[in-house]
BADREN-708851 format. One record per residue (C-alpha): residue number from 1; residue in one letter; y, z, x. Coordinates in nm, 4 decimals. Example, Ala and Ser with C-alpha at 12.3 -4.5 7.8 and 13.67 -1.06 7.14 Angstrom:
REM BADREN-708851
<i:1 aa:a v:-0.4500 w:0.7800 u:1.2300>
<i:2 aa:s v:-0.1060 w:0.7140 u:1.3670>
END
This chain:
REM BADREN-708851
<i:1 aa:x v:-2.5986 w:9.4346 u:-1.9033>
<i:2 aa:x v:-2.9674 w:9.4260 u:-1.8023>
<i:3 aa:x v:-3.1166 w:9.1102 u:-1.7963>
<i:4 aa:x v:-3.4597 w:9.0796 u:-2.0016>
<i:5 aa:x v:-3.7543 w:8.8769 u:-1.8351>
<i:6 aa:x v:-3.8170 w:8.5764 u:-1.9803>
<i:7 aa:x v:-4.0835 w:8.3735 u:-1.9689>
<i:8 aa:x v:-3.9389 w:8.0521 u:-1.9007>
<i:9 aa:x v:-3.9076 w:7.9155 u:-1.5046>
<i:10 aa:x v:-3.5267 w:7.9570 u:-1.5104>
<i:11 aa:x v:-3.2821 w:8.2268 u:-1.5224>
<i:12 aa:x v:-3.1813 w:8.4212 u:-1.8518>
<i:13 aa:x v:-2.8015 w:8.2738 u:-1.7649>
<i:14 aa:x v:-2.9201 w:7.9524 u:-1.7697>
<i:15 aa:x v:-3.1547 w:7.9368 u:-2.0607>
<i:16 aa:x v:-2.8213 w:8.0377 u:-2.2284>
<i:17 aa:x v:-2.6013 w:7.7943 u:-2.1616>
<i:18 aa:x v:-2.8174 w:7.4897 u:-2.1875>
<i:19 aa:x v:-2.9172 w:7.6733 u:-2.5548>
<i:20 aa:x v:-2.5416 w:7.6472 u:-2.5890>
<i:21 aa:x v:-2.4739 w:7.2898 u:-2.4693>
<i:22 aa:x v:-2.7568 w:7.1929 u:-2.6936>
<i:23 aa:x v:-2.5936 w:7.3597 u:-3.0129>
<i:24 aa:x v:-2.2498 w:7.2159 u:-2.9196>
<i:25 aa:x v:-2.4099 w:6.8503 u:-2.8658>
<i:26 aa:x v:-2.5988 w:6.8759 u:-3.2245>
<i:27 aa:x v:-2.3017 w:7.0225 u:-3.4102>
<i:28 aa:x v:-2.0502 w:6.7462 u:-3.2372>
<i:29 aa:x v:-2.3040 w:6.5228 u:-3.3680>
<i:30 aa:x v:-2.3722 w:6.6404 u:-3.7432>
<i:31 aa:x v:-1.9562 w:6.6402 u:-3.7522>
<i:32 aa:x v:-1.9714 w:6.2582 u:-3.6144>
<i:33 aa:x v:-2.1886 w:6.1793 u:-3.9252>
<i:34 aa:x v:-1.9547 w:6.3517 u:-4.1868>
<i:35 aa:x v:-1.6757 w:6.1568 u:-4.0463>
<i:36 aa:x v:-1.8375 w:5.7952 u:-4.0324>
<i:37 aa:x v:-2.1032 w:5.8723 u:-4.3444>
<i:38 aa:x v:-1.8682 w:5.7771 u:-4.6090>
<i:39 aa:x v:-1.7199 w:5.4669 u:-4.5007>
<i:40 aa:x v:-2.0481 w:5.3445 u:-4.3777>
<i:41 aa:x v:-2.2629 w:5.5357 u:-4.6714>
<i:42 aa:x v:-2.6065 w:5.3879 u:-4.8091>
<i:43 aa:x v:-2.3735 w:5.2759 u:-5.1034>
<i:44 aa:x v:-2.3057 w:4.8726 u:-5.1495>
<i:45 aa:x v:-1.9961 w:4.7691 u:-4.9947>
<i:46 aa:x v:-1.8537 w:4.6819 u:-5.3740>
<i:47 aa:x v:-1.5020 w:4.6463 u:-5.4236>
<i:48 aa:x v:-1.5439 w:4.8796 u:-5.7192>
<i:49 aa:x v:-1.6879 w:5.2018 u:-5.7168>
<i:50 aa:x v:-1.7968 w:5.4332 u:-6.0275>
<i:51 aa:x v:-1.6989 w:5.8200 u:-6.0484>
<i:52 aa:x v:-2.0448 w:5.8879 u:-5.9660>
<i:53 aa:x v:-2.0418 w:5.6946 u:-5.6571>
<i:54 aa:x v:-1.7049 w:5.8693 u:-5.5555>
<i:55 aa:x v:-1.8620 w:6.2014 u:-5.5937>
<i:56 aa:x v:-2.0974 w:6.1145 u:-5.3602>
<i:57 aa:x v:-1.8946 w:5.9644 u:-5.0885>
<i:58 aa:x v:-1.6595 w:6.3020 u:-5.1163>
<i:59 aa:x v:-1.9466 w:6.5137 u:-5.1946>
<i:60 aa:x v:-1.7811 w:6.6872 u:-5.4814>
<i:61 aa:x v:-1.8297 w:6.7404 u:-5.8615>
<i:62 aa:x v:-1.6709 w:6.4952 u:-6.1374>
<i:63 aa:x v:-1.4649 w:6.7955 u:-6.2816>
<i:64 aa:x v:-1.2869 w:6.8229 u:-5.8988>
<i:65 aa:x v:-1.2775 w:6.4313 u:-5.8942>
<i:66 aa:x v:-1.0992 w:6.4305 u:-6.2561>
<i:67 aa:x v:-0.8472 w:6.7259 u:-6.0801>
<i:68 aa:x v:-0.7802 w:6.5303 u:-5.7760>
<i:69 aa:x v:-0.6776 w:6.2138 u:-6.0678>
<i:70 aa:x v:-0.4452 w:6.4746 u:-6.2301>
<i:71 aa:x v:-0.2749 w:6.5510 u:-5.8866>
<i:72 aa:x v:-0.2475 w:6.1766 u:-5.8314>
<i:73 aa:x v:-0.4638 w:6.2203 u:-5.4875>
<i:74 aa:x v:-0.6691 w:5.9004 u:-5.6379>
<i:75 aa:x v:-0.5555 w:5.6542 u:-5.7937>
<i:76 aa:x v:-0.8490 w:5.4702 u:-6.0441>
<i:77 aa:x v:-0.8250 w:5.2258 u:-6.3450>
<i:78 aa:x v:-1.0479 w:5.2152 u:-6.6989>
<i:79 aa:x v:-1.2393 w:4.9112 u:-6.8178>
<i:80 aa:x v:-1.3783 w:4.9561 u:-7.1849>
<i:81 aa:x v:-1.5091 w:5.3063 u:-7.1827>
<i:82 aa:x v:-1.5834 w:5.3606 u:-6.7717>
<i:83 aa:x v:-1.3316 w:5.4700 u:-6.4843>
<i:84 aa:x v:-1.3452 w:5.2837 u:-6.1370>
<i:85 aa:x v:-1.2140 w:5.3246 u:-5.8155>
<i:86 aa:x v:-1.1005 w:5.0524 u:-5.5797>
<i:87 aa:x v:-1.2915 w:5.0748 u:-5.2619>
<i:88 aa:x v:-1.0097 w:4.9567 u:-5.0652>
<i:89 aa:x v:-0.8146 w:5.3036 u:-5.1717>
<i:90 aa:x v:-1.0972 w:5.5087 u:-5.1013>
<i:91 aa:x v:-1.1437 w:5.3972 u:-4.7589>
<i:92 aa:x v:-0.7720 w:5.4460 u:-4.7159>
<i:93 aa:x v:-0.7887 w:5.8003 u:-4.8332>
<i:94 aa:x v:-1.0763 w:5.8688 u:-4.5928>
<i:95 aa:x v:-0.8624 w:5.7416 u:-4.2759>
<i:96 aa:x v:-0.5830 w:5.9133 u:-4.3781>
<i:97 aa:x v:-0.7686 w:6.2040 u:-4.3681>
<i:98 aa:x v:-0.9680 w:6.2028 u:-4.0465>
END
């Protein structure tokens, strides 16, 4: 393979693998941030979370949060007309995961 100049004062090979070291680094980081974002989320550490906030934590839809009720992967409780979710399950969900 021919090796284009550059214009950078190091070698082609090198260029490439400090591009690729600095890809790796960010990517290992973004994944770091999925995995600690929802236990330590922007949300208020209450012991009872609405549907809305659990959407957020898992980043899905209500209609996959209401499936994942049906197949008993949650488990959440009514008061009057609103469903909540304990916060201690949720965190327990999320380690069990990781």
């Amino acid at each position: 393979m021919n090796e284009t100049p550059m214009l950078f004062p190091i070698a082609p090979s090198e260029y490439w693998k400090q591009i690729k070291i600095i890809i790796e680094d960010v990517i290992a980081e973004k994944l770091n941030q999925q995995k600690i974002s929802p236990t330590n989320s922007h949300l208020p550490e209450k012991a009872l979370l609405k549907a809305a906030d659990v959407c957020e934590i898992f980043q899905v839809s209500k209609p996959t949060l209401y499936e994942w009720l049906k197949q008993k992967k949650l488990k959440s409780f009514k008061i009057k007309s609103r469903r909540y979710f304990n916060r201690a399950d949720i965190d327990a969900l999320i380690n069990s995961s990781l």
